[in-house]
MILOVO-893745 format. One record per residue (C-alpha): residue in one letter; z, x, y. Coordinates in pm, 1 decimal, decimal comma. Layout:
# residues N
SITE  type        c3        c1        c2
SITE     A         Z         X         Y
...
# end
This chain:
# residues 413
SITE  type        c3        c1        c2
SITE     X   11584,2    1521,6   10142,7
SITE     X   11905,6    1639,2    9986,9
SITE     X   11806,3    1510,6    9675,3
SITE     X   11521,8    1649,4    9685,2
SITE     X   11613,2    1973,4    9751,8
SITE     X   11899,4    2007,1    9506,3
SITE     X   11654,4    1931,9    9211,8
SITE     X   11405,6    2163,4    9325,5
SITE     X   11735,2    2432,3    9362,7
SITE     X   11825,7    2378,8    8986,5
SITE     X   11458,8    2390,0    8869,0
SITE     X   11417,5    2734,4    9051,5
SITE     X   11741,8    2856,9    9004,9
SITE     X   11634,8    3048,4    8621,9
SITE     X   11323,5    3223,4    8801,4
SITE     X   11527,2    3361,4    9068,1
SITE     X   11609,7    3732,3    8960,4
SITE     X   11737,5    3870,5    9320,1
SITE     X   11905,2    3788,8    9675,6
SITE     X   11516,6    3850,4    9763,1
SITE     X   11320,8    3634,7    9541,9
SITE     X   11564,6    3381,9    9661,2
SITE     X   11541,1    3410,4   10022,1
SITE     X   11201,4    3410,0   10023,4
SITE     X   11146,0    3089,1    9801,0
SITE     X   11413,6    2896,6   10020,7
SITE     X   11190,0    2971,3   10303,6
SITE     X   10921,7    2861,9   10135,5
SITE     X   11052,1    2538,1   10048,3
SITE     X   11149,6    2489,2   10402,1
SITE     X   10800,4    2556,5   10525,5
SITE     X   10670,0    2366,1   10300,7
SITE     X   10880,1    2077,7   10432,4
SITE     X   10782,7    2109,9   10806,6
SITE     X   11072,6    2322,1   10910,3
SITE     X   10810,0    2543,5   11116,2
SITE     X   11100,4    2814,7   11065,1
SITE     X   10994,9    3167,9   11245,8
SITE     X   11288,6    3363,6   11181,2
SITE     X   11574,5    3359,4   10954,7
SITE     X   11889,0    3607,7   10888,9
SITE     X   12127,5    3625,2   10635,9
SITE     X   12380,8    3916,5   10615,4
SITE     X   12756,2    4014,1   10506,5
SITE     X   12996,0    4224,0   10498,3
SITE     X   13046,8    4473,4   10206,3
SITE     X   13215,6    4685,5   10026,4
SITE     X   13085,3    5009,4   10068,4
SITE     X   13225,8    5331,3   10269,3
SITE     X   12938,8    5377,3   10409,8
SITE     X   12810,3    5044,3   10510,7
SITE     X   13022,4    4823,9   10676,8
SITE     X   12714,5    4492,7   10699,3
SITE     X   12412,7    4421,8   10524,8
SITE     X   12136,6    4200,0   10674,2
SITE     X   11805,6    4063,1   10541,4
SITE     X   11585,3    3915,6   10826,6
SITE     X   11264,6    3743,2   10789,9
SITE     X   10941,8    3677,9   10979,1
SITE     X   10641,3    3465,6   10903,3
SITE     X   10354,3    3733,2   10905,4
SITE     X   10193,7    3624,9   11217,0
SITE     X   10527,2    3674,2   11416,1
SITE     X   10582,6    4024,1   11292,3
SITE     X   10749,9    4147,3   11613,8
SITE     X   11049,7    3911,3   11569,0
SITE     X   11156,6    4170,5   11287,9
SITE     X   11199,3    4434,3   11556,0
SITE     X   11513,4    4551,9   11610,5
SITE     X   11707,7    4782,1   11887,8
SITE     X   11794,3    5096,8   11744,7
SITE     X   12168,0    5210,5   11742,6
SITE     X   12392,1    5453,4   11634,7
SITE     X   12548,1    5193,7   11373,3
SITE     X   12190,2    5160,0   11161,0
SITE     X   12232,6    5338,5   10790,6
SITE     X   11896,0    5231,2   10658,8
SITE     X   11600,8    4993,4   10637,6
SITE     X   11366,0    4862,1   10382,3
SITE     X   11073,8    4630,7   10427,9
SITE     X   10951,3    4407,8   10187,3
SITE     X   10628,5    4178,3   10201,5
SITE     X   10710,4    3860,3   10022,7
SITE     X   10475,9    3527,3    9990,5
SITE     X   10676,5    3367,6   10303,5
SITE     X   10614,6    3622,3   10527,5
SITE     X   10793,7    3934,5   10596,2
SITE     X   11154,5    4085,2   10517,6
SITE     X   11349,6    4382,0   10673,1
SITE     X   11651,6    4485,7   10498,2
SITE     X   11898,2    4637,8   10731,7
SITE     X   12199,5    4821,1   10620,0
SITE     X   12491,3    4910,2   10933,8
SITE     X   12735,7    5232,2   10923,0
SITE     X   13109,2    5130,7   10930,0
SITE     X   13221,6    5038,9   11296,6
SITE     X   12879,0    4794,0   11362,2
SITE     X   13131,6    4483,3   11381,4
SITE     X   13276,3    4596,9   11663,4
SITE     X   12981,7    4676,8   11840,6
SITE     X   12851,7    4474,6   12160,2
SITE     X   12549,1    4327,3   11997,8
SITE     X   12769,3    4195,9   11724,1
SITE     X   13057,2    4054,7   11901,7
SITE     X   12816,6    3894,0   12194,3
SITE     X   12649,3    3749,1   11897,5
SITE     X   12657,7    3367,3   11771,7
SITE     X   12757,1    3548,3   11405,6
SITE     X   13065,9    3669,3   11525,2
SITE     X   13152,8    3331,0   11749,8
SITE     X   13101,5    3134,2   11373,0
SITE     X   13273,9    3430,5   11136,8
SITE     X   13595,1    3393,7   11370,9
SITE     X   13580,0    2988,0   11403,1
SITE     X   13491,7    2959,6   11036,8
SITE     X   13212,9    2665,6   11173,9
SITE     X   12878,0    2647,1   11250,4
SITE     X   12682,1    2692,9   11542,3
SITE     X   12365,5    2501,6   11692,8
SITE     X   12157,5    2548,5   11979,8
SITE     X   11862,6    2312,2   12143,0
SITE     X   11610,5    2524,9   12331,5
SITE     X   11435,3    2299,3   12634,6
SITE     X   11150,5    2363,5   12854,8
SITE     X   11345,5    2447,6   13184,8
SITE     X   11524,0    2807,2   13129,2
SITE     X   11920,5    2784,7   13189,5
SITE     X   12103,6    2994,9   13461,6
SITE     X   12236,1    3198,8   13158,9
SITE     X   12201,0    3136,4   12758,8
SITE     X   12525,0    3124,4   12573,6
SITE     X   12440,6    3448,2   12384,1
SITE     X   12190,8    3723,4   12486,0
SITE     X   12024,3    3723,4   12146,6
SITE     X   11914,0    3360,1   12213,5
SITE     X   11726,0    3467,7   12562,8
SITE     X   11571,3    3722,2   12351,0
SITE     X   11406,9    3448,3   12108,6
SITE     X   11324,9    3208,2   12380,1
SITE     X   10998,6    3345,5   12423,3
SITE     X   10854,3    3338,3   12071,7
SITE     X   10875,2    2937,5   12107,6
SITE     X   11186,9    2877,7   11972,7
SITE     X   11320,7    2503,4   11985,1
SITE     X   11642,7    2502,8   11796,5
SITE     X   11874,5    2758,9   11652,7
SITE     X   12119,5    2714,9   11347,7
SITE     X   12357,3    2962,4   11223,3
SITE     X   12600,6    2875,5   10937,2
SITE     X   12944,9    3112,0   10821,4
SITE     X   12951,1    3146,3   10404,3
SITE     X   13343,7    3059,4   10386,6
SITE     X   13551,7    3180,9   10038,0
SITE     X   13926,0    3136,0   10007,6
SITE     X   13963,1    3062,7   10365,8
SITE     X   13784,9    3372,9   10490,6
SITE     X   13431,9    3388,5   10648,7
SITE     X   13235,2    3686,3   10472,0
SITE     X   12837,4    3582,6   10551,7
SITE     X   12610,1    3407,2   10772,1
SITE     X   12307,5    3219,4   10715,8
SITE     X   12103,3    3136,9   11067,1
SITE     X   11740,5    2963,0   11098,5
SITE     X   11545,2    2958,8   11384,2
SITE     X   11277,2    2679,3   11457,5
SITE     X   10942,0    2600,7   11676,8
SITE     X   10960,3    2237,6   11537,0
SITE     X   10908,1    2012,6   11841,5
SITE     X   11222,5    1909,7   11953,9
SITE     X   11432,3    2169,0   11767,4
SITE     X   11639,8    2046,6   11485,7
SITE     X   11731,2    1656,0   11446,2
SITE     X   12066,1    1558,1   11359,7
SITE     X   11951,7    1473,3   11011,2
SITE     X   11801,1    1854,9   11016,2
SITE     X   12094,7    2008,1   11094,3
SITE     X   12337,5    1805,9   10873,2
SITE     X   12067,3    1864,2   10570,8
SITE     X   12035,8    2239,9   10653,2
SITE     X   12406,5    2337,3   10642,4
SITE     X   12455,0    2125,9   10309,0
SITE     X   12134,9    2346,5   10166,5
SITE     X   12263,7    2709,1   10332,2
SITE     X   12587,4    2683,1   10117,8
SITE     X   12413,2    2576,7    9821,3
SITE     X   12194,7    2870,0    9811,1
SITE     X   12510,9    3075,0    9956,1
SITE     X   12651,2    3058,3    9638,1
SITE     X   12381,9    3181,5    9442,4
SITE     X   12304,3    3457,8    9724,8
SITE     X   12677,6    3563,0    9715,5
SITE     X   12646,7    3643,8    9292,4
SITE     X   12359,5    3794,4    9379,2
SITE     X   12483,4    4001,5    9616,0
SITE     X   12843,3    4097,0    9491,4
SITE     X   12652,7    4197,0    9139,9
SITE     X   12478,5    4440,2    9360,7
SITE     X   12768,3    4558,1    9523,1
SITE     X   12956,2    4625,8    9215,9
SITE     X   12696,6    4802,3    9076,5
SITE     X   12672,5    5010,8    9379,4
SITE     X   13039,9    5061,3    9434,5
SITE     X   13088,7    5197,5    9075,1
SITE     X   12768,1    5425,9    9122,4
SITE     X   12980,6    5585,1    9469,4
SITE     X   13272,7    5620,7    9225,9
SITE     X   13139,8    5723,4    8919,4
SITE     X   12811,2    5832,5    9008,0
SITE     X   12466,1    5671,9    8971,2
SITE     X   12383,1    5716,4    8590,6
SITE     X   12751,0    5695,7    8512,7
SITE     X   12801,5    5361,6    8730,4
SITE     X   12454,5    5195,9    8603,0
SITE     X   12608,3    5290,9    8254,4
SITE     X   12961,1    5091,8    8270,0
SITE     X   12849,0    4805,9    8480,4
SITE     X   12573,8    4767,6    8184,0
SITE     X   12849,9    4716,9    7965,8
SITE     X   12988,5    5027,5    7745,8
SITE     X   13327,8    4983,3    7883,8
SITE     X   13516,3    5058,8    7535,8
SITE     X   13740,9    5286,8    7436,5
SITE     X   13592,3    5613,1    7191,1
SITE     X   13204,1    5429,2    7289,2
SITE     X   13035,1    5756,0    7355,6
SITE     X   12648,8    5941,2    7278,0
SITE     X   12581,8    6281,8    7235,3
SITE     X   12349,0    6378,6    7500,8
SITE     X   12155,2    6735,2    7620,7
SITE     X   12308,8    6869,8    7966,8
SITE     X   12309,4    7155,0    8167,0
SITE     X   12696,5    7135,3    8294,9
SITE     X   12786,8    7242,4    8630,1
SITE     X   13129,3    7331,7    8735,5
SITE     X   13186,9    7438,5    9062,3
SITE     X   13497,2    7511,7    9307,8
SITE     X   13587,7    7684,2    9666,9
SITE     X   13683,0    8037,9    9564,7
SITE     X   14075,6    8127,2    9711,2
SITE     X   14094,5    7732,4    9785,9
SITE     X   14499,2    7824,4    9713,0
SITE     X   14513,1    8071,3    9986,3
SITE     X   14303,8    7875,1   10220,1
SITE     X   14535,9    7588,1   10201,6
SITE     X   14840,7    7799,3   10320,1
SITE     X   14714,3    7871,8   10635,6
SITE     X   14542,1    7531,6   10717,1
SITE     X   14728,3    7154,7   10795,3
SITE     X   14694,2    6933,3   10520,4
SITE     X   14412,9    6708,6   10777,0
SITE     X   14269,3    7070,2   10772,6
SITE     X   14201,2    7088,1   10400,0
SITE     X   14081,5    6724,8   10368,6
SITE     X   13809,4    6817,4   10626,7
SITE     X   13723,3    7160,4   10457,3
SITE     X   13693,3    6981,9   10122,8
SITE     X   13428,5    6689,0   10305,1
SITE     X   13264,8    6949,8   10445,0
SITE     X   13229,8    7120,0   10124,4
SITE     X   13136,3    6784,6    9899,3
SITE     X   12946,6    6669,9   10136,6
SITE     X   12753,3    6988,9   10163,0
SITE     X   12709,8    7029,5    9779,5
SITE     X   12713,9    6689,5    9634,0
SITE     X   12387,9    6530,1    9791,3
SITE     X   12161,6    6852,2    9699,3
SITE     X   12333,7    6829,3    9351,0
SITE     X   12202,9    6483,2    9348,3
SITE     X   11878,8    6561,0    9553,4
SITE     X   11801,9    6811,5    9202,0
SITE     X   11844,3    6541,3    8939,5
SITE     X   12236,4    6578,8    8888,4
SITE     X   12507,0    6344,0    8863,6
SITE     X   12801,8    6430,1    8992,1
SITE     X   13066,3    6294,9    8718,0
SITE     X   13419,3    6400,0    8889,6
SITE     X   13567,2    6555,8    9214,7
SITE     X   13885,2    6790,1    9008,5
SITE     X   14065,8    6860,4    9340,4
SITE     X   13847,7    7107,9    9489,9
SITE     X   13622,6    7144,5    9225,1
SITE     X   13287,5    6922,3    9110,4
SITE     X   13208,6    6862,4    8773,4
SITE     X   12839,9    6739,8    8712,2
SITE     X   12554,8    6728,0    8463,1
SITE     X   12212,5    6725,4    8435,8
SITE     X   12101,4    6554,8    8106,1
SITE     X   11746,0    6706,5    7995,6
SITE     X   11534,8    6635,8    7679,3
SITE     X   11317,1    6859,1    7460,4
SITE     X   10990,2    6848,1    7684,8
SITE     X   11165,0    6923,4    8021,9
SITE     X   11479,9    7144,5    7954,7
SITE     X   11317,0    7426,7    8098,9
SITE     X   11215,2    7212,5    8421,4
SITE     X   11588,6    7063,4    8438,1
SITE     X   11687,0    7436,3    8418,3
SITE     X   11495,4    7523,0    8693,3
SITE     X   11597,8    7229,7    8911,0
SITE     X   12001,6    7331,1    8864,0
SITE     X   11933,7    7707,7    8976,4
SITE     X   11737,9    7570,6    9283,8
SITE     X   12013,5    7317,3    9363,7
SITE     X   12222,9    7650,4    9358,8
SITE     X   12031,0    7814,0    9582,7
SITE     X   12025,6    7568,3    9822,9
SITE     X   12385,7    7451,6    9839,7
SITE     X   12408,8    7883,9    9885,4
SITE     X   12180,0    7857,0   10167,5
SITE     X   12333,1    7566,5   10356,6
SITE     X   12676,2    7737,2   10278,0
SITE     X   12596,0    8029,5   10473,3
SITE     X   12443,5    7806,4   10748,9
SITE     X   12818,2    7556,3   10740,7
SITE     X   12987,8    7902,7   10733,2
SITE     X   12822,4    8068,1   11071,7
SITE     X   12891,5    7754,5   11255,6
SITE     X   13271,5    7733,6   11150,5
SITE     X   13356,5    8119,8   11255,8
SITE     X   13191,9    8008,1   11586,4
SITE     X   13406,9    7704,7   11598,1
SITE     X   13690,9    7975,0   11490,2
SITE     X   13730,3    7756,1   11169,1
SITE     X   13817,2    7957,6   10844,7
SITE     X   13442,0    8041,0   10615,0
SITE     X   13501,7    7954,3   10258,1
SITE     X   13303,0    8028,7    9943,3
SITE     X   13224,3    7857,7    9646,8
SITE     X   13179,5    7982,8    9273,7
SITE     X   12924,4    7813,2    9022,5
SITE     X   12990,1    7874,8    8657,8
SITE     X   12669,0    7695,6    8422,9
SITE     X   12574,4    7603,1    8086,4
SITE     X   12346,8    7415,1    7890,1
SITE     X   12427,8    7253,4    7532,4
SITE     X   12587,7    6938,2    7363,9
SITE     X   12838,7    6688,6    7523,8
SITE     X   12986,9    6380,4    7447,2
SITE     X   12956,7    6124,4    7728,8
SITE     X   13174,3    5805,7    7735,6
SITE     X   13467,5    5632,1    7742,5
SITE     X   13830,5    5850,0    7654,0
SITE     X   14204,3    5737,0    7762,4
SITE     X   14435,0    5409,8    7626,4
SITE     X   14329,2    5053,7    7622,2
SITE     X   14478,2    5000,8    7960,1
SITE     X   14332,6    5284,0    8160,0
SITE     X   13991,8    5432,7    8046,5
SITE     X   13808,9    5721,2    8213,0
SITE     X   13380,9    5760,3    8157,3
SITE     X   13301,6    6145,1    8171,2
SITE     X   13193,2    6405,2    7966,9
SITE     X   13358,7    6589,1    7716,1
SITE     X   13347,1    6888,1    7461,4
SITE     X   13287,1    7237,7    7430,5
SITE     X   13013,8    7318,0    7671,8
SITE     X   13261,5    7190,5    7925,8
SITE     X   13548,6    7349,7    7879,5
SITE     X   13340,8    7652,6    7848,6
SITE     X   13163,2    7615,0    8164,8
SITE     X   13495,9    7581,2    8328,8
SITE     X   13604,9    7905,9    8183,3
SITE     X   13285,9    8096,2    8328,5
SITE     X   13318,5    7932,8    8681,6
SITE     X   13672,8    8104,5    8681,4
SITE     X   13549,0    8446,4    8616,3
SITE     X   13307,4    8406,6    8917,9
SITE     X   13616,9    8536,0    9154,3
SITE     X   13693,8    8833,1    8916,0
SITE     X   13375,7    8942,0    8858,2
SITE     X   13242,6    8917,4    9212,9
SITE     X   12937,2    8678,4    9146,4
SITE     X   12879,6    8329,9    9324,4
SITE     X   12726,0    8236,8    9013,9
SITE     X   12752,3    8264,8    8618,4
SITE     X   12609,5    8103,5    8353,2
SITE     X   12599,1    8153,0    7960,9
SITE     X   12342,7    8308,7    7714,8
SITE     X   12214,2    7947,6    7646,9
SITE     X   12104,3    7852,2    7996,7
SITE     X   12009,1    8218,9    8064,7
SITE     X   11756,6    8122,8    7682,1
SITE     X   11690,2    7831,1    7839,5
SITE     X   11520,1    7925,0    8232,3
SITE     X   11218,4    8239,7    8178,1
SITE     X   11364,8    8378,3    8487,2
SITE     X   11507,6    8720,9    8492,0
SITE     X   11911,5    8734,8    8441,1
SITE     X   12139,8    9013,2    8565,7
SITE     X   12341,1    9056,5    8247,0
SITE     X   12707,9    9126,0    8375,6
SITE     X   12854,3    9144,9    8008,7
SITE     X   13039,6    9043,1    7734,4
SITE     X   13375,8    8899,6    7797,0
SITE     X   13698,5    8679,3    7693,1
SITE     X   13741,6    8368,3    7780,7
SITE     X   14071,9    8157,6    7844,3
SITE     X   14056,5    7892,5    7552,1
SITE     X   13792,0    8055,6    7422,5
SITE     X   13795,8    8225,9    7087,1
SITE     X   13463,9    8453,2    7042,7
SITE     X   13377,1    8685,9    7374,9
SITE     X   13064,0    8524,9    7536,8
SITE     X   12756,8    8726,7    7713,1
SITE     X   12772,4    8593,5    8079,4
SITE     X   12465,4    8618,8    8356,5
SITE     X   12415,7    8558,3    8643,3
SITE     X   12136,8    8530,6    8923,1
SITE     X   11939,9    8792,9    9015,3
SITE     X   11637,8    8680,4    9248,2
SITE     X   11526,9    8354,6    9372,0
SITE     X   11353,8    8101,8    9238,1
SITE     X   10972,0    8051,9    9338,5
# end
């Protein structure tokens, strides 16, 4: 059987293009070899700061129910995904769900902390009490046997695979020795897979979707750049100097979550991508082309407009927690940047750079002295048919000609 399923492993290996596709054609192959598997689970830990495990668990379509799952405060998000097997349910869990009850009461945790595997025999007659609750719970459905194996590197147990059968008699010795040889096989494959995606995602929390998707694809040298279309957003909490005086420095680091936290999802919500967090500031763009600049444009000022609204929402709720209201200015323009890689050959940095930035910076900081929550220049102001309160010609720091700011004057319908 090993044999066997090794050359059928390298034969399938090229088709396989994700942690999916090969989950669901290991099942297969098991099926397809009298397994009579009705659930299976595979999950890890990963690196994300938002969520601590990921699981995928599957279900033959006639036992759909076995992919329901108790609701806690630890779930981040599920998928589900209809595959030629049967059915999958991707489960991501919020930072903390290790040290939960159903997780440490589990067979996972017994075989992540032993670094071995773990095997059950269900029988007819129903024990006093079953080793681990989850195993009661998948009595009923038939079960006969139960496998779960720990994915070991360098010493360290990161993942579990686990199988659960209806195959008279459970698993055989022969099953169970043949099933943990074939679980780390596929580990491996699972565990690129997966740490590929993780990457991928961890440089999109860092450097921002487009940005992340961008590097990880491979422009990851020095003066690489493109000239690309962007409305540029610079934004920062207005008196953030004074604030800081008369707040602890835990204090600040909550006021600026609040704040990003606030802002940086409904940036992102409008088509932007938030390139850099400049200590209480947010630098982001939103790239447009010819046939939608004027939709992009539109899209920023109602991301303003929100982030406004929700502002003044946050702010109520802090002066009746007797927390300190703060403010934010929003200084906008639309032109050419340069986007790519700038620093030395040891430590590189992908953002944006050129002229419409620094001038966008300039016009945030005149938000303050000119007693608007938001500016932006004559080309954004060409740019969006909405009508502009002109506030003026003026001189900008860095800047040598005087600009004609604007800023907002009614709401966006």
């Amino acid at each position: 059987m090993l044999n066997e399923f090794v050359a059928w492993y390298f034969e399938i290996l090229p088709k396989i293009e994700n942690t999916i596709d090969l989950f669901d054609n290991f099942i297969t192959f098991l099926q397809e070899h009298q397994f009579q598997i009705i659930r299976a689970n595979i999950g890890t830990r990963t690196l994300h700061p938002q969520v601590e495990t990921l699981s995928y668990l599957w279900a033959p379509y006639n036992l759909e129910s076995m992919l329901e799952t108790t609701v806690t405060p630890f779930f981040h998000s599920t998928r589900d995904f209809q595959v030629k097997s049967g059915l999958l349910k991707e489960s991501r869990f919020k930072v903390g769900s290790t040290s939960s009850t159903q997780f440490t009461k589990s067979p996972i945790q017994y075989i992540l902390s032993n670094n071995k595997s773990y095997s059950y025999q269900f029988t007819d007659e129903k024990p006093d009490e079953y080793p681990f609750p989850i195993l009661e719970e998948l009595a009923p459905f038939g079960a006969s046997g139960y496998l779960a194996v720990p994915i070991v590197q360098k010493g360290n147990s990161l993942a579990f695979l686990s199988l659960l059968t209806k195959k008279p008699g459970g698993f055989s010795a022969d099953d169970l020795d043949f099933l943990e040889k074939a679980l780390k096989l596929i580990s491996l494959k699972w565990m690129t897979f997966l740490q590929s995606e993780m990457t991928e995602s961890l440089l999109g929390i860092y450097l921002g979707k487009m940005t992340g998707s961008t590097v990880y694809s491979g422009k990851i040298y020095l003066g690489e750049h493109e000239k690309i279309n962007s409305v540029v957003w610079f934004s920062d909490i207005r008196n953030y100097s004074g604030i800081s005086e008369e707040l602890s420095p835990t204090e600040v680091i909550q006021l600026l979550n609040a704040y990003f936290g606030l802002a940086i999802p409904i940036i992102e919500s409008y088509g932007g991508e938030v390139l850099k967090l400049l200590g209480d500031g947010i630098l982001a763009v939103f790239p447009y082309s010819n046939s939608n600049q004027v939709l992009v444009g539109k899209k920023v000022l109602l991301a303003v407009r929100k982030i406004s609204d929700d502002l003044m929402n946050l702010n109520k709720k802090r002066e009746k927690d007797g927390k300190i209201p703060f403010f934010h200015g929003v200084g906008l323009h639309s032109g050419e940047i340069l986007y790519g890689n700038i620093g030395s050959k040891d430590r590189l940095d992908f953002t944006v750079i050129g002229e419409a930035v620094n001038l966008t910076s300039r016009i945030a900081g005149m938000c303050g002295e000119l007693k608007k929550a938001v500016l932006v220049s004559e080309n954004l102001a060409d740019q969006v048919p909405v009508k502009w309160e002109y506030v003026g010609e003026h001189k900008l720091k860095g800047i040598s000609n005087p600009k004609r700011i604007f800023g907002i004057s009614e709401k966006l319908k």
